[in-house]
mmJSON file of the N, C-alpha and C atoms, coordinates in Angstrom:
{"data_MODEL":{"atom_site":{
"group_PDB":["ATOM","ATOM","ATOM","ATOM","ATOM","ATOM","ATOM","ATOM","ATOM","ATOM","ATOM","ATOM","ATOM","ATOM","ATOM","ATOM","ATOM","ATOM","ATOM","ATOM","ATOM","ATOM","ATOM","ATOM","ATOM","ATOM","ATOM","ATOM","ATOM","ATOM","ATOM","ATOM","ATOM","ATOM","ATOM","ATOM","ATOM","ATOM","ATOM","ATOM","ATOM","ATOM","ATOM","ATOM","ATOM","ATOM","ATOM","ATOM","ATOM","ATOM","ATOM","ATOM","ATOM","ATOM","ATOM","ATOM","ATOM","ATOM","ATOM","ATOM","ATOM","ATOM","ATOM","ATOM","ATOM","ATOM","ATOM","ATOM","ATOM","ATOM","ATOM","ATOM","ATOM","ATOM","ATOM","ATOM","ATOM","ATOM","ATOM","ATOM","ATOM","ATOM","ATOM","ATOM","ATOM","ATOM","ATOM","ATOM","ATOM","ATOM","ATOM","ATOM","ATOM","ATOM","ATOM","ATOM","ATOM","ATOM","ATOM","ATOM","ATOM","ATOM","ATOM","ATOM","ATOM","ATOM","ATOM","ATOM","ATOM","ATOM","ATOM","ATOM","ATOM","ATOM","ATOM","ATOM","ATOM","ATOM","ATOM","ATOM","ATOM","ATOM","ATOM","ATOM","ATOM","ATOM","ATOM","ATOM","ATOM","ATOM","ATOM","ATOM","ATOM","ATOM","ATOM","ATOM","ATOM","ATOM","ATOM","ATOM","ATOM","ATOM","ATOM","ATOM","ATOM","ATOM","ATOM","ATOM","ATOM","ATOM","ATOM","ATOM","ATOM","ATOM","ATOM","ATOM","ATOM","ATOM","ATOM","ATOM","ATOM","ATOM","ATOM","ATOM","ATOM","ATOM","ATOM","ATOM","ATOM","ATOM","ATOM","ATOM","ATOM","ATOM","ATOM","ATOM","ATOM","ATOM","ATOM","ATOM","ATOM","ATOM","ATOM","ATOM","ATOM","ATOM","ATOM","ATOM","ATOM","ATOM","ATOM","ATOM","ATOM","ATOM","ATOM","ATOM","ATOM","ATOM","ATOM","ATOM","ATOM","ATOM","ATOM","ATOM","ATOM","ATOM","ATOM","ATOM","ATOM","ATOM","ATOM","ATOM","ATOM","ATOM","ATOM","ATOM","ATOM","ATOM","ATOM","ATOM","ATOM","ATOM","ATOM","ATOM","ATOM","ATOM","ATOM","ATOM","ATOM","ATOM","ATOM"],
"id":[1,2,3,4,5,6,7,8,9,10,11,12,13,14,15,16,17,18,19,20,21,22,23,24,25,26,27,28,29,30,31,32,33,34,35,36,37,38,39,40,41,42,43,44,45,46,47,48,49,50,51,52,53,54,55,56,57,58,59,60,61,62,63,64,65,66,67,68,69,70,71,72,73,74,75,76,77,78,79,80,81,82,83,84,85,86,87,88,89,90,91,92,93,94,95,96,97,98,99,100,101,102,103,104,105,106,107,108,109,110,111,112,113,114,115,116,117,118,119,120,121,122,123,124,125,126,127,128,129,130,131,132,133,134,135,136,137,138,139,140,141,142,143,144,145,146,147,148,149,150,151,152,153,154,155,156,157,158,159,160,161,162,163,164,165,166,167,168,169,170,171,172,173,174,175,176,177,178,179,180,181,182,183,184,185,186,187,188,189,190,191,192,193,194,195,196,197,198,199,200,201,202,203,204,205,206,207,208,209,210,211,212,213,214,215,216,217,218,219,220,221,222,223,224,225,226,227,228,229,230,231],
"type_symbol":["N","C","C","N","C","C","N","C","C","N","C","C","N","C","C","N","C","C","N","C","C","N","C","C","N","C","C","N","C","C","N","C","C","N","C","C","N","C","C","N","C","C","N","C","C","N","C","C","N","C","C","N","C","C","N","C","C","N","C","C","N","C","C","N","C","C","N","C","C","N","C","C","N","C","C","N","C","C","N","C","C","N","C","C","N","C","C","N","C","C","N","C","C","N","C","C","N","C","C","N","C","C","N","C","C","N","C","C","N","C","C","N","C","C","N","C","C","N","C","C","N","C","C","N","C","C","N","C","C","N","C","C","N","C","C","N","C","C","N","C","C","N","C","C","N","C","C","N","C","C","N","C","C","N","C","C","N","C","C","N","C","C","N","C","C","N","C","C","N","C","C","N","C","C","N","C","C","N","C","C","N","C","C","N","C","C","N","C","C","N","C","C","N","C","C","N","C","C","N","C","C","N","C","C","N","C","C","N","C","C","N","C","C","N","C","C","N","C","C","N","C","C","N","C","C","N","C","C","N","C","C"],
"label_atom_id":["N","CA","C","N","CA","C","N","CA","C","N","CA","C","N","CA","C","N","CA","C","N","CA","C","N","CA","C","N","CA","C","N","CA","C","N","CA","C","N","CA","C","N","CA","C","N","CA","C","N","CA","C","N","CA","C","N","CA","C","N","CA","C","N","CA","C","N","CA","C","N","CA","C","N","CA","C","N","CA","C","N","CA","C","N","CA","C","N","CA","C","N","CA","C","N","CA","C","N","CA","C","N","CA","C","N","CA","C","N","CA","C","N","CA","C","N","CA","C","N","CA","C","N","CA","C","N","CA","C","N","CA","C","N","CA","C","N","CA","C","N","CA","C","N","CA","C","N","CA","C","N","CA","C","N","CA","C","N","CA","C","N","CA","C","N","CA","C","N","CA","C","N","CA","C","N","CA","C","N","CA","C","N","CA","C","N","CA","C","N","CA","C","N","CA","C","N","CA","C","N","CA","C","N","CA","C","N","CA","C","N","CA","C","N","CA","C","N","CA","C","N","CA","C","N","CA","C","N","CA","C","N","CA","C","N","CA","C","N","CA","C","N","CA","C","N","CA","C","N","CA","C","N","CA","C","N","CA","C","N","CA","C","N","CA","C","N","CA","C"],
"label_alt_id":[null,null,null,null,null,null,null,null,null,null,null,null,null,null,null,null,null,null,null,null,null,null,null,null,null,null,null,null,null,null,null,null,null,null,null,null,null,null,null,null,null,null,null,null,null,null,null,null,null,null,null,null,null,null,null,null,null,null,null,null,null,null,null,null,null,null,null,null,null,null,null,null,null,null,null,null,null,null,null,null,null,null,null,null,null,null,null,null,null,null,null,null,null,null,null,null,null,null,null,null,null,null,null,null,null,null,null,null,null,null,null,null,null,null,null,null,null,null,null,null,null,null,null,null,null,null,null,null,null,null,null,null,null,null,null,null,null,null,null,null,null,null,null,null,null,null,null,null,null,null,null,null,null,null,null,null,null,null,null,null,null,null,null,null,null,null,null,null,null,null,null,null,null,null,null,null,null,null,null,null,null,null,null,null,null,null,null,null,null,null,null,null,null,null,null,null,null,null,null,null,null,null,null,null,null,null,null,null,null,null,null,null,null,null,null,null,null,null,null,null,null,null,null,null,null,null,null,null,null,null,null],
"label_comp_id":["UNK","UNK","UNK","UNK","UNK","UNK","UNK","UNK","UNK","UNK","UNK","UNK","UNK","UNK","UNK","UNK","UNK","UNK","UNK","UNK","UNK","UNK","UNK","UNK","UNK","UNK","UNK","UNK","UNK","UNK","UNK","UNK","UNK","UNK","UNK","UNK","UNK","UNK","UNK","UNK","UNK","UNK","UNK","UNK","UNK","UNK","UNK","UNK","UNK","UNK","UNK","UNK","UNK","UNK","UNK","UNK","UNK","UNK","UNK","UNK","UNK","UNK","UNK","UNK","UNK","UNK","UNK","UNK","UNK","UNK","UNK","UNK","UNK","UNK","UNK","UNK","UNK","UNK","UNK","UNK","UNK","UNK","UNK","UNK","UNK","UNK","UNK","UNK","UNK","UNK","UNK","UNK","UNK","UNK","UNK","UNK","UNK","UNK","UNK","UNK","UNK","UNK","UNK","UNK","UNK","UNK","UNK","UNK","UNK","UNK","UNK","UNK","UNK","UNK","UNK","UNK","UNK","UNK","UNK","UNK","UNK","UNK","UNK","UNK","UNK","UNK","UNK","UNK","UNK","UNK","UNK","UNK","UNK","UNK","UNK","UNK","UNK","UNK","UNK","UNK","UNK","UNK","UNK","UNK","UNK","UNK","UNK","UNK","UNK","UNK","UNK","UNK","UNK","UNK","UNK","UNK","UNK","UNK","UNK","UNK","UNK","UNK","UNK","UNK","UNK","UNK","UNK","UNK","UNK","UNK","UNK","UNK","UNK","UNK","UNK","UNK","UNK","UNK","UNK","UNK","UNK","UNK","UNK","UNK","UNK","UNK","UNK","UNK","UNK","UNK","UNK","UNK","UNK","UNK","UNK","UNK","UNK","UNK","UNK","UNK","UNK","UNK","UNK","UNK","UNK","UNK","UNK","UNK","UNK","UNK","UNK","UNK","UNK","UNK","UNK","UNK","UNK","UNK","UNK","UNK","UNK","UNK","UNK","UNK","UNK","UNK","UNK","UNK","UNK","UNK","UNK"],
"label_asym_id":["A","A","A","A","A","A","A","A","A","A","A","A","A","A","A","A","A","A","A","A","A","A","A","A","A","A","A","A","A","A","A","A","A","A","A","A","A","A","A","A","A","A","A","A","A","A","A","A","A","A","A","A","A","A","A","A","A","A","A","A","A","A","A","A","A","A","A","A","A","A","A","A","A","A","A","A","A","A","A","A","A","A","A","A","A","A","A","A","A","A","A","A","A","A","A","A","A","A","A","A","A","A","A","A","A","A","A","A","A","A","A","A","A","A","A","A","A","A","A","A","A","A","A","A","A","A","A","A","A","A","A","A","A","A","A","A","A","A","A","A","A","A","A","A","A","A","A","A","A","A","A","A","A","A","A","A","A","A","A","A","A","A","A","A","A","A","A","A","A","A","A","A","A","A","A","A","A","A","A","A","A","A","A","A","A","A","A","A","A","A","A","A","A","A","A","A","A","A","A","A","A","A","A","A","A","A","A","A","A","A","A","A","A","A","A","A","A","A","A","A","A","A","A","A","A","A","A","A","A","A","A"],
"label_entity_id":["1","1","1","1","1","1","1","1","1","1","1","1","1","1","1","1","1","1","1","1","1","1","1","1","1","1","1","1","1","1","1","1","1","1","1","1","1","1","1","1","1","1","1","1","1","1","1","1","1","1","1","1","1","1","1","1","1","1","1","1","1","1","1","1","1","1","1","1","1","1","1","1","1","1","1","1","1","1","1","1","1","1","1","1","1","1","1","1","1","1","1","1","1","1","1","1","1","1","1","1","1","1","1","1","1","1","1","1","1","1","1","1","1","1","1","1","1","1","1","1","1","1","1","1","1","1","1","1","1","1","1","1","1","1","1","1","1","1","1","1","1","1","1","1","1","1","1","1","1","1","1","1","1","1","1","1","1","1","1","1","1","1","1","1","1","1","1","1","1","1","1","1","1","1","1","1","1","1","1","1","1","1","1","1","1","1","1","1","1","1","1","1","1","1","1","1","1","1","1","1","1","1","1","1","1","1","1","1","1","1","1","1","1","1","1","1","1","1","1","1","1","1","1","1","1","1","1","1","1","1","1"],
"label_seq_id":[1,1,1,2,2,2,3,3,3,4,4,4,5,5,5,6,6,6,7,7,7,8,8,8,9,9,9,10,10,10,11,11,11,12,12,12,13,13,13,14,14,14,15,15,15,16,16,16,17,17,17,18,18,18,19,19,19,20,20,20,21,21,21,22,22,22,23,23,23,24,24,24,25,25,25,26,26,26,27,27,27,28,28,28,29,29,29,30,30,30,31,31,31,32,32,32,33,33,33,34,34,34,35,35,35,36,36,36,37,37,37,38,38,38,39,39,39,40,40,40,41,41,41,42,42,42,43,43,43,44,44,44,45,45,45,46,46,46,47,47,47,48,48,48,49,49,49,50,50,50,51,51,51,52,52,52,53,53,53,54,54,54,55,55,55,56,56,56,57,57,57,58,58,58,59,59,59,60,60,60,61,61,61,62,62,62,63,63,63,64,64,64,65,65,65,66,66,66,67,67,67,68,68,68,69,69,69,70,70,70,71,71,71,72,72,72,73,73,73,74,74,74,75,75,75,76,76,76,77,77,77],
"pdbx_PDB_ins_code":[null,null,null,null,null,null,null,null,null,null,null,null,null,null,null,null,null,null,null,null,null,null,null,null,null,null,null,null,null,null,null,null,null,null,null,null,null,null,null,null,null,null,null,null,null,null,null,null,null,null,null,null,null,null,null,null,null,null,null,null,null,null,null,null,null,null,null,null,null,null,null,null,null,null,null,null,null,null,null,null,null,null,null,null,null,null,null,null,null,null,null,null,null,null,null,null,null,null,null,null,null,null,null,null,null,null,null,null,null,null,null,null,null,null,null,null,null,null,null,null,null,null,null,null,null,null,null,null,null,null,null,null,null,null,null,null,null,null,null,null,null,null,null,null,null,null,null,null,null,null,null,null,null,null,null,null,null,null,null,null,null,null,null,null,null,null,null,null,null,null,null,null,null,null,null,null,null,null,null,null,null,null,null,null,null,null,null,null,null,null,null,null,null,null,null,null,null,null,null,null,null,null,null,null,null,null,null,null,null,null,null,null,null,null,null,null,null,null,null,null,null,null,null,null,null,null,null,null,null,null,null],
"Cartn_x":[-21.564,-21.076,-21.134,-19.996,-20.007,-20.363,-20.594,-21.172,-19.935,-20.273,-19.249,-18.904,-17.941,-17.377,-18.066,-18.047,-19.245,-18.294,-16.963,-16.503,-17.32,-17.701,-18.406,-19.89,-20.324,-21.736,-22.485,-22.816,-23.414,-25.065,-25.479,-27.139,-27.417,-27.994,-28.965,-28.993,-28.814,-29.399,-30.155,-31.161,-32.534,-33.509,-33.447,-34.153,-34.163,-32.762,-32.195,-31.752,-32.262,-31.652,-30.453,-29.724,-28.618,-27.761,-28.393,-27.575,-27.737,-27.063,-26.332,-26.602,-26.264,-25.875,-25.4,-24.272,-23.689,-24.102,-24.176,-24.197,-23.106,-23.065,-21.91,-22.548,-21.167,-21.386,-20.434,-21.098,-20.853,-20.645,-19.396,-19.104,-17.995,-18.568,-17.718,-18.72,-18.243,-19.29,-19.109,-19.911,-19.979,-20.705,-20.273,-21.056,-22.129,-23.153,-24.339,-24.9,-24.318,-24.434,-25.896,-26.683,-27.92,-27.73,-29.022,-28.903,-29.611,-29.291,-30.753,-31.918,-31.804,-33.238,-33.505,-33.032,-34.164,-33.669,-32.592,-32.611,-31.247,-31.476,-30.151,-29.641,-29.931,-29.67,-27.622,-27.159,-25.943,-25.246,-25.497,-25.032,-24.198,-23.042,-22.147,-21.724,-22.315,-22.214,-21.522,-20.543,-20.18,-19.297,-18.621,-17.389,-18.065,-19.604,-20.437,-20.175,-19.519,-19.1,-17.741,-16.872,-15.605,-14.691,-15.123,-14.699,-15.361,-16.403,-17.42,-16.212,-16.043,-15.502,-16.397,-16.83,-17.392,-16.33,-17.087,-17.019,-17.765,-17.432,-18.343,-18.772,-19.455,-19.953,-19.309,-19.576,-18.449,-19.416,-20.74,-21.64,-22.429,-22.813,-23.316,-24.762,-25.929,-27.1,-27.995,-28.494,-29.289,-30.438,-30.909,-31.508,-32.809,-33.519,-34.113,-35.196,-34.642,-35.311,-34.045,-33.186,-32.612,-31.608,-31.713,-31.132,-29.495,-28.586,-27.371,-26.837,-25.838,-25.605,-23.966,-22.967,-21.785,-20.631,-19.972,-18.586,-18.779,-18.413,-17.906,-16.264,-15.308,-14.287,-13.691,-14.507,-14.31,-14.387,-14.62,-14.532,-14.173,-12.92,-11.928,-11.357,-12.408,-11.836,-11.637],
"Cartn_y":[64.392,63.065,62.143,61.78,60.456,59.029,58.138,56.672,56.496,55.333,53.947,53.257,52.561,51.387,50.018,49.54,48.521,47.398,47.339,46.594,46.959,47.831,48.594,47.923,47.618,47.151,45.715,45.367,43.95,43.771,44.767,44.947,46.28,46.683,47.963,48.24,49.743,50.36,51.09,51.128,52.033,50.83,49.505,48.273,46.847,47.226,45.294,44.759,44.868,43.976,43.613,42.263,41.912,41.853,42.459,42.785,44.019,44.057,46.024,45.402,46.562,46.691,47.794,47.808,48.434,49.176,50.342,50.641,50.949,50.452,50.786,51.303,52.389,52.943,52.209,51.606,50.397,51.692,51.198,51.639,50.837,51.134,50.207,49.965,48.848,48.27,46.765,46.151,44.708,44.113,43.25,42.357,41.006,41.293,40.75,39.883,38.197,37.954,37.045,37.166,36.821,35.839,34.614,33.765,34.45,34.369,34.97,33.93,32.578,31.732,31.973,32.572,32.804,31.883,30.954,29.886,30.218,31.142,31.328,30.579,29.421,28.881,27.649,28.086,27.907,28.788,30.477,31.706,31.528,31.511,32.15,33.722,33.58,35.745,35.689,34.453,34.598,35.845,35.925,37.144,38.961,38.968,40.111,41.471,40.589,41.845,41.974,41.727,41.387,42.625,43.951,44.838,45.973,45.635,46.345,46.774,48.224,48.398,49.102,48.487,48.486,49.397,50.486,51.037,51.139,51.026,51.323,52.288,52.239,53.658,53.752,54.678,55.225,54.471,53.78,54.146,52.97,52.145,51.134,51.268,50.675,50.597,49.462,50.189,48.459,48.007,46.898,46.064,46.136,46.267,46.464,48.151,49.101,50.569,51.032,50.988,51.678,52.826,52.917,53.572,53.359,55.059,54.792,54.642,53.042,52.907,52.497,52.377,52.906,53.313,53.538,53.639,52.385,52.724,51.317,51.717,50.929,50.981,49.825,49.062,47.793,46.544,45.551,44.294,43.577,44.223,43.3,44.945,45.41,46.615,45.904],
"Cartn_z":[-16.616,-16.237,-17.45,-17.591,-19.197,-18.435,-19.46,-19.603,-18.858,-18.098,-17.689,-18.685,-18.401,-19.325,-19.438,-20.303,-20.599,-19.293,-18.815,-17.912,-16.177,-16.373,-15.28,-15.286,-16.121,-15.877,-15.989,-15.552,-15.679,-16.315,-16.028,-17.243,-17.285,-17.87,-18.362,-16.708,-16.808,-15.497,-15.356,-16.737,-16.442,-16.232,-17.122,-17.357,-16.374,-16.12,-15.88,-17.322,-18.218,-19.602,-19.323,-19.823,-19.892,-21.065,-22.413,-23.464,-23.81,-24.849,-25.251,-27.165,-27.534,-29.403,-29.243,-30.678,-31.198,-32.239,-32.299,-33.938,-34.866,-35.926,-36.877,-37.791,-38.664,-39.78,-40.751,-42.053,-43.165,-44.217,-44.524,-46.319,-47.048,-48.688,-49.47,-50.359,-51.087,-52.272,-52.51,-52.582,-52.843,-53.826,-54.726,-55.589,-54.932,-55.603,-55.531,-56.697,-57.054,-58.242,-57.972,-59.216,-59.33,-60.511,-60.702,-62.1,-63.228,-64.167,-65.554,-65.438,-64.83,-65.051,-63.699,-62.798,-61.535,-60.393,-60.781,-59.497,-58.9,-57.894,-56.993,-56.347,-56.203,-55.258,-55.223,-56.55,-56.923,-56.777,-56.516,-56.378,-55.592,-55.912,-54.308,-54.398,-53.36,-53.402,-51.606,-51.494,-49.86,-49.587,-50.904,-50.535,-50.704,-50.344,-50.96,-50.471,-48.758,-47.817,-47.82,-48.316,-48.29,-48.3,-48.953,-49.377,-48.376,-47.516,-46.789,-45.219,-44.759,-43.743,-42.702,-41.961,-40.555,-39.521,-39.444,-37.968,-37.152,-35.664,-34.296,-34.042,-33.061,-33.053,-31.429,-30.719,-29.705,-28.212,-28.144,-27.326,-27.579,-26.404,-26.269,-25.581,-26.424,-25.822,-25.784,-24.883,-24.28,-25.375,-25.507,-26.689,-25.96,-24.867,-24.529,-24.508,-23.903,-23.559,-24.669,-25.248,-26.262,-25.665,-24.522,-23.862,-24.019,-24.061,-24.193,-22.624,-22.469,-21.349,-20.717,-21.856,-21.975,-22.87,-22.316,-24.04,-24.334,-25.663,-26.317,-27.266,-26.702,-27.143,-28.065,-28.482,-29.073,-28.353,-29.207,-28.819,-27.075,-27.37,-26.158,-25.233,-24.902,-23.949,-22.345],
"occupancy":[1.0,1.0,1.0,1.0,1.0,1.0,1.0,1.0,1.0,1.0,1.0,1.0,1.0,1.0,1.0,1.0,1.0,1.0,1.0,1.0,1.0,1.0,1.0,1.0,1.0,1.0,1.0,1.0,1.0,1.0,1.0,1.0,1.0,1.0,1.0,1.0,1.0,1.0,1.0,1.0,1.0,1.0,1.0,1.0,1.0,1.0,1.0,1.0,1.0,1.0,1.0,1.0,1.0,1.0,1.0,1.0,1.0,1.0,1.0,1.0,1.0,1.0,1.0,1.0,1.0,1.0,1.0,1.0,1.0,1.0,1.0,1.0,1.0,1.0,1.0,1.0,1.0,1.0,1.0,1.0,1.0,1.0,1.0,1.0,1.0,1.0,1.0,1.0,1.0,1.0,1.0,1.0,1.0,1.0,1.0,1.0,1.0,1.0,1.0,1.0,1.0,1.0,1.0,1.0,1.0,1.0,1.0,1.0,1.0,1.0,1.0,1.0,1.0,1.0,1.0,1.0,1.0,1.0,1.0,1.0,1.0,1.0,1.0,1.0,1.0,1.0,1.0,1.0,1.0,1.0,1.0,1.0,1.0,1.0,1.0,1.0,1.0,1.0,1.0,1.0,1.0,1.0,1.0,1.0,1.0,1.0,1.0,1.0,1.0,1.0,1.0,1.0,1.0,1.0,1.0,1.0,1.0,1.0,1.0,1.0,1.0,1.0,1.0,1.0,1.0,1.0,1.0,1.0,1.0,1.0,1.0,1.0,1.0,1.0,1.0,1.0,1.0,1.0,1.0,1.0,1.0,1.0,1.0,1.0,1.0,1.0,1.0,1.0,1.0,1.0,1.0,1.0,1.0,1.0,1.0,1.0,1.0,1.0,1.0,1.0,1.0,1.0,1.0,1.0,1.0,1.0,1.0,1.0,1.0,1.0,1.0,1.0,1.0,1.0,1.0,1.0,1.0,1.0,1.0,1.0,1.0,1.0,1.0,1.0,1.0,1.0,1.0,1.0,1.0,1.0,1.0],
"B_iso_or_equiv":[0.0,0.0,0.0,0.0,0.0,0.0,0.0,0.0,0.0,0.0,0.0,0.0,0.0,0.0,0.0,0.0,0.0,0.0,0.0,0.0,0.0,0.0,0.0,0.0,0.0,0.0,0.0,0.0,0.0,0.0,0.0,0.0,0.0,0.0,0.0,0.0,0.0,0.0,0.0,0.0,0.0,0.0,0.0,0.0,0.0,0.0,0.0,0.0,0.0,0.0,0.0,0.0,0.0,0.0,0.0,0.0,0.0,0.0,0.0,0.0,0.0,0.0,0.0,0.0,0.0,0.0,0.0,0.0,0.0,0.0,0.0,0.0,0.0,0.0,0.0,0.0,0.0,0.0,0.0,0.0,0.0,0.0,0.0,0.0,0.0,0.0,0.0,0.0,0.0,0.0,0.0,0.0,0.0,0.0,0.0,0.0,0.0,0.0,0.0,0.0,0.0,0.0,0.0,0.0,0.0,0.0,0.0,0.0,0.0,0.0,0.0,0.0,0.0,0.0,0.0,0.0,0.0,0.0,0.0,0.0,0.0,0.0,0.0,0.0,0.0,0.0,0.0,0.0,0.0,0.0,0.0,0.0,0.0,0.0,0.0,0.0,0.0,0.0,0.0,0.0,0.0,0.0,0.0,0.0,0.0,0.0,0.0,0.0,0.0,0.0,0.0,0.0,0.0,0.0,0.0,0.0,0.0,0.0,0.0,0.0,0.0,0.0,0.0,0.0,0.0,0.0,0.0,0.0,0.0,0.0,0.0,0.0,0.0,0.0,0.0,0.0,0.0,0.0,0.0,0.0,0.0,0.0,0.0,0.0,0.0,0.0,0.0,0.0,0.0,0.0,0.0,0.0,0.0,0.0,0.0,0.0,0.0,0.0,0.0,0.0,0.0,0.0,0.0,0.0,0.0,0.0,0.0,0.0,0.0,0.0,0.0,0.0,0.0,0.0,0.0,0.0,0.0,0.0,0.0,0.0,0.0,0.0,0.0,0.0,0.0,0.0,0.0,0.0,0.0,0.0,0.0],
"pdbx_formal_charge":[null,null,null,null,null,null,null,null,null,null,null,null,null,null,null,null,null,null,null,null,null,null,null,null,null,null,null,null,null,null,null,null,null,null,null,null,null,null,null,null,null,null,null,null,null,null,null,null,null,null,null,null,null,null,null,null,null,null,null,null,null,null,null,null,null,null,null,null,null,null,null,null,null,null,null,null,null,null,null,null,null,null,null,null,null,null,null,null,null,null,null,null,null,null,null,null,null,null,null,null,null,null,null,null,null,null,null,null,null,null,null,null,null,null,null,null,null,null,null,null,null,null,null,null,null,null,null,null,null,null,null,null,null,null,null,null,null,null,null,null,null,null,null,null,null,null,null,null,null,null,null,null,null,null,null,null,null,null,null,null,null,null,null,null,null,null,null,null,null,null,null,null,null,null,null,null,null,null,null,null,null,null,null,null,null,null,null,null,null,null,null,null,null,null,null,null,null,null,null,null,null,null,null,null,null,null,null,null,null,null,null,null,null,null,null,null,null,null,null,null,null,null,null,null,null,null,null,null,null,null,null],
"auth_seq_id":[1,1,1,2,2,2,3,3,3,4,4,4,5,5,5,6,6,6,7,7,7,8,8,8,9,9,9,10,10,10,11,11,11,12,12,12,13,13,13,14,14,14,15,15,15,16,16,16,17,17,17,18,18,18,19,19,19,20,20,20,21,21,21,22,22,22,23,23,23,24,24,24,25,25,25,26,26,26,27,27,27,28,28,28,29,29,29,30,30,30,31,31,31,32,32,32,33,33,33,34,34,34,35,35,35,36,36,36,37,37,37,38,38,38,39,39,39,40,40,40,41,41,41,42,42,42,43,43,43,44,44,44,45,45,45,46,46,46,47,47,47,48,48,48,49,49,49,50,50,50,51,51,51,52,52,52,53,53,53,54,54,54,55,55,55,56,56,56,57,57,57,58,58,58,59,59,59,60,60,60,61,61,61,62,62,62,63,63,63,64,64,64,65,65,65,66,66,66,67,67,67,68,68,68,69,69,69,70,70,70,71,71,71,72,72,72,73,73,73,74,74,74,75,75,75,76,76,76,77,77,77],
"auth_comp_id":["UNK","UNK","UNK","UNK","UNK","UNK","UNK","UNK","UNK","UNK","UNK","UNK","UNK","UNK","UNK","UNK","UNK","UNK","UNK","UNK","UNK","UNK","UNK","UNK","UNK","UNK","UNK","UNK","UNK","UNK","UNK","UNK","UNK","UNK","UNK","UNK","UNK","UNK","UNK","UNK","UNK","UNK","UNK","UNK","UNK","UNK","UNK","UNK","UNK","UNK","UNK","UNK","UNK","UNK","UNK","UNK","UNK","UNK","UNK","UNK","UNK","UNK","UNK","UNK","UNK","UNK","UNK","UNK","UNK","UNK","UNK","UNK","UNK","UNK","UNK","UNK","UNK","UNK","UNK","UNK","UNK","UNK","UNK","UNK","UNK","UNK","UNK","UNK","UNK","UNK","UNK","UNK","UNK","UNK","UNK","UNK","UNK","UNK","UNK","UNK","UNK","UNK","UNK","UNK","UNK","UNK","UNK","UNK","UNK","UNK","UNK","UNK","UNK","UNK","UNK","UNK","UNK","UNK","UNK","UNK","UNK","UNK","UNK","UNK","UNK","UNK","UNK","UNK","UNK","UNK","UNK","UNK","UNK","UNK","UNK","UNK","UNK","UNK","UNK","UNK","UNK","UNK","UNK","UNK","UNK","UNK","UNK","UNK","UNK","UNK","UNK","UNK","UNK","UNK","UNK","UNK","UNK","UNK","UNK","UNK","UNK","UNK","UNK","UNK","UNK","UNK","UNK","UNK","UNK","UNK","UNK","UNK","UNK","UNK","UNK","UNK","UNK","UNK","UNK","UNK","UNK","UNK","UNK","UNK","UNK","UNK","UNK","UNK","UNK","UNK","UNK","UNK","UNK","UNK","UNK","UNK","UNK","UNK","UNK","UNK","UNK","UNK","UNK","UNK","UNK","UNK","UNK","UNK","UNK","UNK","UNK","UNK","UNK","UNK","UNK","UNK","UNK","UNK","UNK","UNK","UNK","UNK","UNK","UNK","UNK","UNK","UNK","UNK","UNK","UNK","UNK"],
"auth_asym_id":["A","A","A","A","A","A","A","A","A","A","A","A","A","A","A","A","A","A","A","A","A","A","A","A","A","A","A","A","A","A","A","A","A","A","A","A","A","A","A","A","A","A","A","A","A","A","A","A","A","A","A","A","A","A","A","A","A","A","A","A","A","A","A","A","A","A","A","A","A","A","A","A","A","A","A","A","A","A","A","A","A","A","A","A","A","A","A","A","A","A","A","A","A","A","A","A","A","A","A","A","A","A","A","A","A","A","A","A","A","A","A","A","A","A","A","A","A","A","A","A","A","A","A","A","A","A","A","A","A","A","A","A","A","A","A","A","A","A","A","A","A","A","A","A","A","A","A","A","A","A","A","A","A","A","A","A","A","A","A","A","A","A","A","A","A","A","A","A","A","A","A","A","A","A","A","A","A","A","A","A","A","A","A","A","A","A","A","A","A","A","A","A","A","A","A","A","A","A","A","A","A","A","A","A","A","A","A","A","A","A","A","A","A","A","A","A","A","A","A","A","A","A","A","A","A","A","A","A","A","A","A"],
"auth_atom_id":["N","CA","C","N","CA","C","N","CA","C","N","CA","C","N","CA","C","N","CA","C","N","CA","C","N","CA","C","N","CA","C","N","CA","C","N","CA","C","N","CA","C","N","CA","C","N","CA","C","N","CA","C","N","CA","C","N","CA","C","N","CA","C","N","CA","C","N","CA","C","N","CA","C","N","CA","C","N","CA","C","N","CA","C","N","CA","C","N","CA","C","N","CA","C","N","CA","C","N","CA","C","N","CA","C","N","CA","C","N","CA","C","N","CA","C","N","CA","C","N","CA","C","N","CA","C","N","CA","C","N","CA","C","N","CA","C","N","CA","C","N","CA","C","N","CA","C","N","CA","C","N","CA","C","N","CA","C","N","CA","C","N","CA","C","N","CA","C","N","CA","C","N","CA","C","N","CA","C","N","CA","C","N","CA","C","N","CA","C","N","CA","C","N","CA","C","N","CA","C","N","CA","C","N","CA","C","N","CA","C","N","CA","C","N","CA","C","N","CA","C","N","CA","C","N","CA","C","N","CA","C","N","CA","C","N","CA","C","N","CA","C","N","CA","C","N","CA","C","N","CA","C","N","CA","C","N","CA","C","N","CA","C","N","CA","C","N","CA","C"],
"pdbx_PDB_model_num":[1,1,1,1,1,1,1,1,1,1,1,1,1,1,1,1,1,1,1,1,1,1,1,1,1,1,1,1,1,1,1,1,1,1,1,1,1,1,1,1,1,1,1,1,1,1,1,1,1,1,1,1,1,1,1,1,1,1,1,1,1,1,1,1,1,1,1,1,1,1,1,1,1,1,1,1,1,1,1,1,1,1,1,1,1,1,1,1,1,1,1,1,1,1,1,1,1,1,1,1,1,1,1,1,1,1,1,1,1,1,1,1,1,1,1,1,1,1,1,1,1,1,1,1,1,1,1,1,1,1,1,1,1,1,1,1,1,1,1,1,1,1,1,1,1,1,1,1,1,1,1,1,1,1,1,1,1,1,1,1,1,1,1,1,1,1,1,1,1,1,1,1,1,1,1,1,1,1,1,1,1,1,1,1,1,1,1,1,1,1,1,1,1,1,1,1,1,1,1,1,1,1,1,1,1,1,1,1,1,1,1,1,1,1,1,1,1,1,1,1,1,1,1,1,1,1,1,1,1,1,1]
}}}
């Protein structure tokens, strides 16, 4: 028997919890600029992930017991 659809559920059904996570797998490479006197705090390093591509993972679990508790088909399934 496979997972329900995260439209199928309203909390964790081993727990009650009312949220889930995703896991993704991250690849790519990004710049990370640092100062030579130490004071980062002028750094803009906003664009660091910019190049970084995020995938989902297939399977949604609860934030609570960790438990896998449905597909995950993206965002707006």
């Amino acid at each position: 028997m496979g997972l329900p659809t995260l439209a199928e559920l309203t909390m964790c059904p081993y727990c009650g919890a009312d949220e889930y996570y995703v896991r993704y797998t991250y690849s790519g490479q990004g710049i990370y600029a640092r100062s030579f006197s130490g004071d980062n705090s002028g750094v803009d390093n906003s664009g660091m992930y910019d190049k970084l591509v995020m995938k989902p993972g297939k399977r949604a679990f609860c934030v609570d017991c960790h438990k896998p508790v449905a597909q995950y088909h993206g965002e707006f399934e």
